[in-house]
N, C-alpha and C positions, 0 to 999 in steps of 0.2 A: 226441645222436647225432652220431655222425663221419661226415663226406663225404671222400672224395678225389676230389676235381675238379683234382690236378695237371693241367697240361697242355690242359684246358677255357678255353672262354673264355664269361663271360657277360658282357650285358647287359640294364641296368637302366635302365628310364626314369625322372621323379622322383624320382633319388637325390639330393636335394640335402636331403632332410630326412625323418622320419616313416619309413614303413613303408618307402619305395625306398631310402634312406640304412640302414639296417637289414636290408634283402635284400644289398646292395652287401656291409658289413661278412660277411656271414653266408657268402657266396662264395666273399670272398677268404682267411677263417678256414678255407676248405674248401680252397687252395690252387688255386682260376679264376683268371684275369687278367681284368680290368673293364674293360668299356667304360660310362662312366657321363653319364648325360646328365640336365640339368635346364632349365629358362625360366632360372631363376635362375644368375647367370655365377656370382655371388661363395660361393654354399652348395652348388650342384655341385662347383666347383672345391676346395673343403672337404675335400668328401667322398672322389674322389681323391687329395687332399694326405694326409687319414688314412691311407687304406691305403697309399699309400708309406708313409709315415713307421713306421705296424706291419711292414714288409717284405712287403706286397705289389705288386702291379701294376696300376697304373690310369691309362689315359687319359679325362680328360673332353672332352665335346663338347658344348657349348650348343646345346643342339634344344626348339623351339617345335614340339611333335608335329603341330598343329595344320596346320602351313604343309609338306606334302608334299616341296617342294625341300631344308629343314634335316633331316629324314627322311632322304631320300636322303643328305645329306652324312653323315649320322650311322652309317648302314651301310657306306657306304664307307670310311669312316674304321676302324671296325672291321675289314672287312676287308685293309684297306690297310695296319693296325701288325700282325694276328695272323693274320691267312687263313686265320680259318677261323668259325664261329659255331656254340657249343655250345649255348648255352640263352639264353632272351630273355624277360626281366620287362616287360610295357607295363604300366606301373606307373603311370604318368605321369595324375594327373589334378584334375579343381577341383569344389567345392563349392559349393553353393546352396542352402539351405535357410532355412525360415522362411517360405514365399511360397506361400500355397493357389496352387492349379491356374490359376483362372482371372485370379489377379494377376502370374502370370509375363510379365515383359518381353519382348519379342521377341527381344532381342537379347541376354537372358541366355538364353535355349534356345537360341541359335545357338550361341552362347560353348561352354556344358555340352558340347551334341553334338558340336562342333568336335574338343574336345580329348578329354573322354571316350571318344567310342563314335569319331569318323571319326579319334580320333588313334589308336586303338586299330588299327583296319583299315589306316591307311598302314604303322605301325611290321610289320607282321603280311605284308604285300603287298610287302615289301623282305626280311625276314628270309627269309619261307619259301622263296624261288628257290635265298639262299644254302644254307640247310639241305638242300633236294633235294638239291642237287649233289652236299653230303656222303651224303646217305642218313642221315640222323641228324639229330638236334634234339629239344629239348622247349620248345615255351614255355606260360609262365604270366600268363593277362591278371588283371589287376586288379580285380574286377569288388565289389562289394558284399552283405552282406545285403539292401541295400534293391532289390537286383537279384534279390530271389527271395519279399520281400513287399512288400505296402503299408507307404509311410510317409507322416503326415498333414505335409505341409506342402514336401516331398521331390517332386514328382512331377516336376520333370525329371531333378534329380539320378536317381530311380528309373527314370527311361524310359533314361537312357544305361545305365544299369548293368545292368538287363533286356538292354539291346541287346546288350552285352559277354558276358553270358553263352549267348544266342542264335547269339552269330558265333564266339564258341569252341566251343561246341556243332557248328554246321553245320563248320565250318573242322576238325574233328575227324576228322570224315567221310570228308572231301574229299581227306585225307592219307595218313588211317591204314595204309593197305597200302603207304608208301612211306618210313617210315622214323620220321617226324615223330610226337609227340605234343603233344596244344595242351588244355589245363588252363584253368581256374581257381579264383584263392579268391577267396574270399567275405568279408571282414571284417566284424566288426560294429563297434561303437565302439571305433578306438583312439586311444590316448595319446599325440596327436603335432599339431605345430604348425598343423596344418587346425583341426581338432576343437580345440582351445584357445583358436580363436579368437572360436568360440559357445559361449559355457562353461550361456548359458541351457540350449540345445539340449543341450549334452554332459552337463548334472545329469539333465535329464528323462529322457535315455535310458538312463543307467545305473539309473537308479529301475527300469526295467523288463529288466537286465539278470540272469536268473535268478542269476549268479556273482555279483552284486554290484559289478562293478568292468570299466572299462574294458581294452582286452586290450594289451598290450605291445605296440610294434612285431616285438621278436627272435620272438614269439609266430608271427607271420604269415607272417615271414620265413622260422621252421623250418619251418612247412605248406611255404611256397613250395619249398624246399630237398628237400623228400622227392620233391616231385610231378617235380623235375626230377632225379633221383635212380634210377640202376636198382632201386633197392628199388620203385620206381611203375612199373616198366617194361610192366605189363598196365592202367596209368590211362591212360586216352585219355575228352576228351571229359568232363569231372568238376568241377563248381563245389565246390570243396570251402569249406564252411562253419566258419568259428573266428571265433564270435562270443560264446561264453560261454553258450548256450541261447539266447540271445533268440528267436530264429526255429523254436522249437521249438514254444510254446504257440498 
């Protein structure tokens, strides 16, 4: 399916690789201009350098979601080269798995929630002021399958991604008569340098994937795409699920 997003501008949080680097591409195919931001200097900046190099438009900005002050730089910088803010991916996030409940470290459930779920809210509490202004916007938070079931070994990674779907839920609400629309998807396993790098973790789960097979990144990114899409123009409020079935049974 074709978008026209001339003249739009999006941003994508963890575009430096995986499913944010694939939302990124998927944009600027659409004709947005990119504002991309990653932790990572050198595969952020990548990711940018591609879409120039295809004939698009992108600036990157190195933002640690986590740290509220590089947030702020990172919105103002968007608005500062394009002034204006169409659509906004908090994509940006870290994994933990493998660690029953009561073995979790403290200080990786600070980590998790950090950037997950409170990176999630900073990026969201900078975007939406600019979007009022406009009367328009859509964003799409990143949230998980394992943000809508149990997963054995997953329960912080599940508790931020629960949360994310929670605060796009309430934050839906909170908007909806004013212009804005605030989504998410839901992923289940996919094919990208998170997930490759538990390849135990990533056999076991496709074992229980009704399709058989992990899902593409461009897969997530087309979800992503529609939801911020006037074809979605009555989606407000919606974890949308592309996981292959898994969370069906």
């Amino acid at each position: 399916m074709h978008y026209d997003f001339k003249g739009k501008v999006a941003l994508v949080t963890g575009a430096g690789s995986g499913i944010g680097k694939a939302m990124a591409a998927a944009f600027s195919d659409a004709g947005a201009a990119l504002v991309v931001s990653d932790i990572n200097a050198g595969s952020g900046a990548a990711t940018a350098s591609e879409i120039g190099d295809s004939g698009g438009n992108a600036v990157f900005v190195q933002t640690d979601v986590s740290d509220q002050d590089q947030v702020d730089t990172l919105i103002k910088t968007c608005t500062d080269t394009y002034g204006r803010l169409d659509f906004a991916c908090n994509n940006a996030g870290v994994l933990h798995a493998g660690t029953e409940t009561a073995q979790i470290a403290p200080e990786d459930w600070d980590h998790l929630m950090s950037v997950n779920l409170r990176g999630v809210w900073s990026c969201m509490r900078r975007e939406i002021p600019v979007m009022l202004e406009q009367e328009l916007g859509a964003i799409v938070n990143t949230a998980s399958v394992a943000g809508l079931v149990g997963v054995p070994g997953a329960a912080c990674y599940a508790a931020t991604k629960w949360g994310v779907v929670g605060l796009t839920k309430s934050a839906a609400l909170d908007y909806a008569g004013q212009g804005l629309r605030i989504n998410a998807v839901c992923p289940g396993v996919a094919d990208t340098p998170m997930i490759q790098g538990t390849p135990v973790e990533a056999a076991q789960a496709v074992q229980a994937i009704p399709m058989g097979r992990m899902a593409r990144p461009v897969e997530i990114a087309a979800a992503t795409l529609w939801l911020c899409s006037d074809q979605a123009s009555y989606v407000n409020g919606h974890a949308m699920v592309v996981d292959g079935g898994y969370s069906v049974p």
